[in-house]
C-alpha positions in Angstrom: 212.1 132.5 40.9 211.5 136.4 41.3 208.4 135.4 44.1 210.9 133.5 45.7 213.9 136.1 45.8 211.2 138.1 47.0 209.7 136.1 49.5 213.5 135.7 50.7 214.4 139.2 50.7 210.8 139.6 52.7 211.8 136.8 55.5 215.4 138.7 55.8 214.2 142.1 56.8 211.5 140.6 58.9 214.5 138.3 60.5 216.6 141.7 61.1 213.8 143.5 62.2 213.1 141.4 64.8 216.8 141.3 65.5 216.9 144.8 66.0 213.8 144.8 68.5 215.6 142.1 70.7 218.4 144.2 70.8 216.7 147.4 72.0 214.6 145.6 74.1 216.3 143.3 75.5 219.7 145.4 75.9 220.2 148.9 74.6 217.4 150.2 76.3 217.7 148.1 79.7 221.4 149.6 79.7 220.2 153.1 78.8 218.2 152.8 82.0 220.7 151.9 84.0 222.5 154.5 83.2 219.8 157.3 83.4 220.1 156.0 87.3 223.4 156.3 87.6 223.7 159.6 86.7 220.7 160.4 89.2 222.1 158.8 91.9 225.1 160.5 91.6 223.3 163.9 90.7 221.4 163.3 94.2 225.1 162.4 96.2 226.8 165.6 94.0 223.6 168.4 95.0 221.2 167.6 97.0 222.2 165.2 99.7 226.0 166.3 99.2 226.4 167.2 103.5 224.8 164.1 104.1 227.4 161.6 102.1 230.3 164.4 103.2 231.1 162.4 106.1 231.9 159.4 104.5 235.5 160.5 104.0 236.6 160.1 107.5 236.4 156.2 105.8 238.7 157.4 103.4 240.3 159.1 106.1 240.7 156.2 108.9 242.2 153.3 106.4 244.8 156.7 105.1 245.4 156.9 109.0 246.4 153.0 109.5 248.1 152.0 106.2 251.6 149.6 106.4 253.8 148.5 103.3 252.5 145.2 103.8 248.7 146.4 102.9 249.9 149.2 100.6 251.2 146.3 98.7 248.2 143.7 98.8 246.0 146.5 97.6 248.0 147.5 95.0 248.2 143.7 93.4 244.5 143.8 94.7 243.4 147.2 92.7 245.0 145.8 89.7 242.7 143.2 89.6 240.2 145.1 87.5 242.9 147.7 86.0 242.0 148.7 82.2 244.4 146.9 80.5 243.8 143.8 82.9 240.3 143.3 82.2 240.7 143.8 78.2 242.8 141.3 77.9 241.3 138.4 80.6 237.8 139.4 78.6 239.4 138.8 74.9 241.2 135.6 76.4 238.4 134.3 78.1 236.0 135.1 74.7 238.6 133.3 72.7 238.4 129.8 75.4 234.6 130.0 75.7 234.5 129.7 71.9 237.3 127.2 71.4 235.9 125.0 74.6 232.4 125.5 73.8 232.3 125.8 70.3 229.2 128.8 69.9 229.8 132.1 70.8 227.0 132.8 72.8 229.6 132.6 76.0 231.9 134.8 74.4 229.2 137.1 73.0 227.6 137.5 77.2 231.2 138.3 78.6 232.3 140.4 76.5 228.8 142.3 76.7 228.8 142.0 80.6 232.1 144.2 80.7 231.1 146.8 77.8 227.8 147.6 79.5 229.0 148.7 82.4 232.2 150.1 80.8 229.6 152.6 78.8 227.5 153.0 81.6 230.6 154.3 84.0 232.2 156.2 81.4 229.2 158.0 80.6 228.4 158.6 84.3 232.2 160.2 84.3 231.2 162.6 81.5 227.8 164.3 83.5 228.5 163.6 87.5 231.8 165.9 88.7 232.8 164.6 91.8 236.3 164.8 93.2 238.1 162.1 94.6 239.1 161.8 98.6 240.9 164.6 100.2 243.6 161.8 101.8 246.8 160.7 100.0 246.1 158.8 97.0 248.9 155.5 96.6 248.1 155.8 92.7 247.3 158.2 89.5 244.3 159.7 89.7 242.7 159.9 86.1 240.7 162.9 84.9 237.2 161.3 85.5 234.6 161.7 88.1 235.4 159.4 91.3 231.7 158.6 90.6 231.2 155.5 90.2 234.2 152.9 90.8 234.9 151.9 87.7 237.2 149.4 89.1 234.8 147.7 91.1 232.1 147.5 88.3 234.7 145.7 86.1 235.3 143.5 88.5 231.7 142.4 88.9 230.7 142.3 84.7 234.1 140.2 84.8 234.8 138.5 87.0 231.2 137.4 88.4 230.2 137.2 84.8 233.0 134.4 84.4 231.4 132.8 87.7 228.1 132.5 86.2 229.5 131.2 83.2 231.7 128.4 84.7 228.7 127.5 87.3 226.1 126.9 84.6 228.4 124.7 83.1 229.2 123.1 86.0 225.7 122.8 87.6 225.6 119.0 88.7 228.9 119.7 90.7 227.7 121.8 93.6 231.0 122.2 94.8 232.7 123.7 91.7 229.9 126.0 91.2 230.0 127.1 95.3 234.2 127.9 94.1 233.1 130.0 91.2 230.9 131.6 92.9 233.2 132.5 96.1 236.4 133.6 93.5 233.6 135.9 91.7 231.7 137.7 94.4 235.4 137.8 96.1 237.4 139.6 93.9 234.9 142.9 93.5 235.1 143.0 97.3 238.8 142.5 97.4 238.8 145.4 94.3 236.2 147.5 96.0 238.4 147.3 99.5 241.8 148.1 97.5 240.4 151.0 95.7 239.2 152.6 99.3 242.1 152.0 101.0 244.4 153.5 98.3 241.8 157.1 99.1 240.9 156.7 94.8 237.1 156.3 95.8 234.6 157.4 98.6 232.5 154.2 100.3 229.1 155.4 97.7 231.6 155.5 95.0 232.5 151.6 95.5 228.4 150.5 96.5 227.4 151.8 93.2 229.7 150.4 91.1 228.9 147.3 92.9 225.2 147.4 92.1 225.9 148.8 88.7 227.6 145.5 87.9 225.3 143.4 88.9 223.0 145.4 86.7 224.1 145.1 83.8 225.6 141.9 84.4 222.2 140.7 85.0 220.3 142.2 82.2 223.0 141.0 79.8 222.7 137.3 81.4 218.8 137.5 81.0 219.3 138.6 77.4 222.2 136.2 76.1 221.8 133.7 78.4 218.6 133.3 79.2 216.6 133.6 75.7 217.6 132.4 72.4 220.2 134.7 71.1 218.5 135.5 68.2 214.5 135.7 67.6 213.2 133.0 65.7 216.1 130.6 66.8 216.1 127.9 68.8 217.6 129.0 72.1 219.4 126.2 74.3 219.7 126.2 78.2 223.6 126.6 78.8 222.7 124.3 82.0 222.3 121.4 79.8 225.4 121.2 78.1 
């Protein structure tokens, strides 16, 4: 009985030990990465290469120039898309329906990771890159954080492109429902990205990096809960074939 216990207590901390290597392998350190080039990126747009990017406000400037109620008002519904409180709750609701619908949590587990990766990695980025936000008229609140990177659009990409993914590896035999997720995901960041220019809260870099820094973590959290087993030493299942 004792060898046993013993044997079992063995397997366990091998079983979390390997646990804990997936994780920083396959996550922590991936997203740690990202970040590191996030903050260099906007180091180089901040020091460096600061004249070169300075002209990318007369963007900023041009949409300030042509705004009418009508688009004041589209990219105001449009912004809000990927507001804070907005995304929390759409990413708890849509945790709770993976689960219920397909009864694992590995769905649930890869969304909610898609939008706290890039959540980390933005707020962080806030925290070391100081760059103000565009000289024009801004149409809503600016918060105390960096205009480096759009956190707005990189929400929009872990959520809403992460829920694309989802839905279109679920739906792989119907070519047209996945071509519909697909076009609603990769939309709505634009739509987001667009809104948050037009409203002067981000420069044009501002927006392309918090695209790409979507996508990245959104596809290094795919790769690890959705493309592996979620745990080592498990027996991992292709979502495609559900």
């Amino acid at each position: 009985m004792v060898t046993e216990a013993s044997q079992a207590r063995t397997a366990d901390g091998s079983r979390w030990s390997a646990v804990i290597a997936w994780v920083l392998r396959l996550l922590l350190l991936p997203v740690v990465l990202i970040a590191a080039v996030t903050d260099g990126v906007g180091w180089l747009i901040t020091r460096p290469f600061h004249s070169e990017v300075a002209g990318e406000v007369a963007v900023n400037e041009g949409l300030a120039q042509d705004r009418t109620p009508l688009f004041d008002t589209l990219t105001h519904w449009g912004s809000m898309l990927s507001d804070t409180p907005v995304i929390v709750v759409l990413t708890a609701l849509a945790a709770i329906a993976f689960r219920l619908v397909f009864h694992r949590w590995r769905e649930s587990i890869f969304i909610i990771l898609a939008v706290w990766s890039q959540s980390l990695a933005f707020l962080q980025a806030t925290v070391f890159i100081d760059r103000p936000r565009p000289g024009v008229h801004h149409l809503d609140p600016a918060p105390p954080t960096s205009s480096f990177p759009s956190g707005h659009t990189s929400a929009a990409v872990g959520f809403y492109c992460g829920m694309a993914l989802v839905l279109a590896l679920h739906t792989h035999r119907h070519t047209a429902l996945k071509a519909l997720w697909w076009v609603i995901g990769l939309a709505v960041p634009l739509i987001v990205g667009v809104s948050r220019l037009y409203r002067g809260m981000h420069h044009l870099t501002d927006v392309t990096w918090g695209l790409l820094l979507g996508f990245a973590c959104l596809a290094v959290v795919g790769y690890a809960i959705l493309g592996t087993p979620l745990f080592p030493g498990g027996r991992g299942r292709d979502v495609a074939t559900r």
